[in-house]
C-alpha atoms as an extended CHARMM CRD file, in Angstrom:
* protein
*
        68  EXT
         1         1  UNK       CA            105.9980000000      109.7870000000      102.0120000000  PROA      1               0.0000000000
         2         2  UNK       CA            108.4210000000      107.2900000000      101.1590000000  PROA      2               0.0000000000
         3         3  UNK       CA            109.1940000000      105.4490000000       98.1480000000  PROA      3               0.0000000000
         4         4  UNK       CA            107.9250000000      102.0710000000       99.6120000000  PROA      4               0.0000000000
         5         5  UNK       CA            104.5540000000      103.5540000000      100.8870000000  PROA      5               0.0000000000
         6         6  UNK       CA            104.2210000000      103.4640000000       97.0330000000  PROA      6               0.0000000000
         7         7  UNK       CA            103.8010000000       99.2780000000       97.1890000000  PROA      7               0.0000000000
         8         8  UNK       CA            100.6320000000       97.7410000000       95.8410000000  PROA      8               0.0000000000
         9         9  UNK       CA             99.2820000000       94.9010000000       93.2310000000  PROA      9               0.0000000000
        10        10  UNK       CA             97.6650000000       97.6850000000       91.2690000000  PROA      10              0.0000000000
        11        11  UNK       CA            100.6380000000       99.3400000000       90.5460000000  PROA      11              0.0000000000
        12        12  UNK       CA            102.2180000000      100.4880000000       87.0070000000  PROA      12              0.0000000000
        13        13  UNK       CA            105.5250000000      101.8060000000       86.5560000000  PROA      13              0.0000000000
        14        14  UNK       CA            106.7500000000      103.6670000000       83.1280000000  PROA      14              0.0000000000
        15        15  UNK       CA            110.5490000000      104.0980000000       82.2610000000  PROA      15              0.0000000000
        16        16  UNK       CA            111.2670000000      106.1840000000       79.3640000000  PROA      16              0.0000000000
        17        17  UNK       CA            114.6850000000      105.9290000000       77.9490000000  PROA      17              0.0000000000
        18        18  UNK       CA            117.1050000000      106.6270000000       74.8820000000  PROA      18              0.0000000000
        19        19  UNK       CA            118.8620000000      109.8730000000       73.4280000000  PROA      19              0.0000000000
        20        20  UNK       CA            116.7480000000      112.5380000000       72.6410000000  PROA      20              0.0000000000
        21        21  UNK       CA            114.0540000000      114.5920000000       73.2520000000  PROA      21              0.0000000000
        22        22  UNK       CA            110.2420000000      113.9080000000       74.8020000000  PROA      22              0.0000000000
        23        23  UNK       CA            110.7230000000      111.5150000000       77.3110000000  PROA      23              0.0000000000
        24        24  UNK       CA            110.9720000000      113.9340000000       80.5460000000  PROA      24              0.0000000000
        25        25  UNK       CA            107.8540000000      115.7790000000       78.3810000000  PROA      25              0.0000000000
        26        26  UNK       CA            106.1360000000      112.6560000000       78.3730000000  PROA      26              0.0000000000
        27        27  UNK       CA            106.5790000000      111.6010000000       81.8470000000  PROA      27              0.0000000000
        28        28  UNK       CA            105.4330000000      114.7120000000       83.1140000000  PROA      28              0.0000000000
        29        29  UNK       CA            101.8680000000      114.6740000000       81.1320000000  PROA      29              0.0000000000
        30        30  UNK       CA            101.6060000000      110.9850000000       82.1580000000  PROA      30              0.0000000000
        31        31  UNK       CA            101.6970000000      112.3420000000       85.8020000000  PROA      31              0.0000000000
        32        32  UNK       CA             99.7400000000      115.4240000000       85.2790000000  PROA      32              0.0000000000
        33        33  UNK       CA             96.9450000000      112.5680000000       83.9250000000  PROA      33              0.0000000000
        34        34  UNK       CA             97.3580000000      110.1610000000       87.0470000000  PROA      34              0.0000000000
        35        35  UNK       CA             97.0880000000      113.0940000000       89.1800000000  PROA      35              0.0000000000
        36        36  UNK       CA             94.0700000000      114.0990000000       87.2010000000  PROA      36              0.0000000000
        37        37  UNK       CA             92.1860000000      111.1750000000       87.9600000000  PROA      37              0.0000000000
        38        38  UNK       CA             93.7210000000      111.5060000000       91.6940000000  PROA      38              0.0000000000
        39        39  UNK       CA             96.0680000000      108.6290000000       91.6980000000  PROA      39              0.0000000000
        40        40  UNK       CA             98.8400000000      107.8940000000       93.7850000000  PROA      40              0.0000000000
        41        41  UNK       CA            102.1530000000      109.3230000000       91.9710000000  PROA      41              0.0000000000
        42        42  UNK       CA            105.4260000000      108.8130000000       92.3240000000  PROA      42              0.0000000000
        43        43  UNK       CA            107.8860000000      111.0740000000       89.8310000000  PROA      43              0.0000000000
        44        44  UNK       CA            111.3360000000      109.1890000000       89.7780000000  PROA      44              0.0000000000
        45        45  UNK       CA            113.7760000000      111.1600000000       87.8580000000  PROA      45              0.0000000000
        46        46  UNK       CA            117.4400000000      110.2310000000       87.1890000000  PROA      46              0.0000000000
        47        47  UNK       CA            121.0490000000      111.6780000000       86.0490000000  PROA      47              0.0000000000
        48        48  UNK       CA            120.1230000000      115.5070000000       85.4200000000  PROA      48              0.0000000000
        49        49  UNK       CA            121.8860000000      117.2930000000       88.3740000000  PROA      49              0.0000000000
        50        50  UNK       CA            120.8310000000      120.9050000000       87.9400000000  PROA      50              0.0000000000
        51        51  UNK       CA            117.2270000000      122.3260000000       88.8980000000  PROA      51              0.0000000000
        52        52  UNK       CA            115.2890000000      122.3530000000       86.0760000000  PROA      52              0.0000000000
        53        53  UNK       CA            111.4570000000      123.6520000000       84.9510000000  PROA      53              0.0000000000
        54        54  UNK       CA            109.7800000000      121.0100000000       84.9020000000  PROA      54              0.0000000000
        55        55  UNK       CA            111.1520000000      119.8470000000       88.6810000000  PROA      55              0.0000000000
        56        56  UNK       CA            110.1440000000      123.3520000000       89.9130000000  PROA      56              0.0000000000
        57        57  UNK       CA            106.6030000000      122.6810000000       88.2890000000  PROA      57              0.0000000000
        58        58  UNK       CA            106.0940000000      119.3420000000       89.6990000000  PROA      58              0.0000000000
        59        59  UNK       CA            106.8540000000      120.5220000000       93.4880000000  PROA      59              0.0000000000
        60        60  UNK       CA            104.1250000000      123.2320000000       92.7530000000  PROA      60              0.0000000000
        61        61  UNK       CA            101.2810000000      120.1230000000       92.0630000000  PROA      61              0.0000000000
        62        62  UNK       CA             99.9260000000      119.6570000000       94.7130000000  PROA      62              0.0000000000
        63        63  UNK       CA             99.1430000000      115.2120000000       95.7830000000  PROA      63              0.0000000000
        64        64  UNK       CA            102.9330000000      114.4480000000       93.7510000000  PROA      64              0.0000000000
        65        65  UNK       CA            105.7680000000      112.6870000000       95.8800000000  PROA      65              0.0000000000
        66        66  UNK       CA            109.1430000000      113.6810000000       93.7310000000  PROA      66              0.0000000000
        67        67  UNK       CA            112.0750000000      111.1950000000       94.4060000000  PROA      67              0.0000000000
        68        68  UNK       CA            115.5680000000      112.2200000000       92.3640000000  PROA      68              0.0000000000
């Protein structure tokens, strides 16, 4: 699926920023709750260049699209 496939009036997009810790925490238990309710997801993640647990876990769920 591509990232424009992801188009539509009803959709929300979340950007968590700033130094620190929680935000890749939070964005992951924001999409574990979309995917919950079996919404469309799309799991954007930028700068980290090594493979890390929480990008292993989210290619396990089954109905996410991972773009990063």
């Amino acid at each position: 699926m591509a990232f424009e496939d992801f188009k539509t009036k009803d959709a929300v997009v979340v950007v968590y920023t700033g130094e620190g810790k929680g935000k890749t925490s939070a964005s992951v238990g924001l999409l574990a709750r979309a995917l919950g309710r079996d919404w469309r997801v799309a799991y954007i993640q930028f700068v980290k260049m090594w493979e890390t647990g929480e990008s292993k876990f989210i290619d396990k769920v089954r109905g996410a699209d991972v773009f990063g």
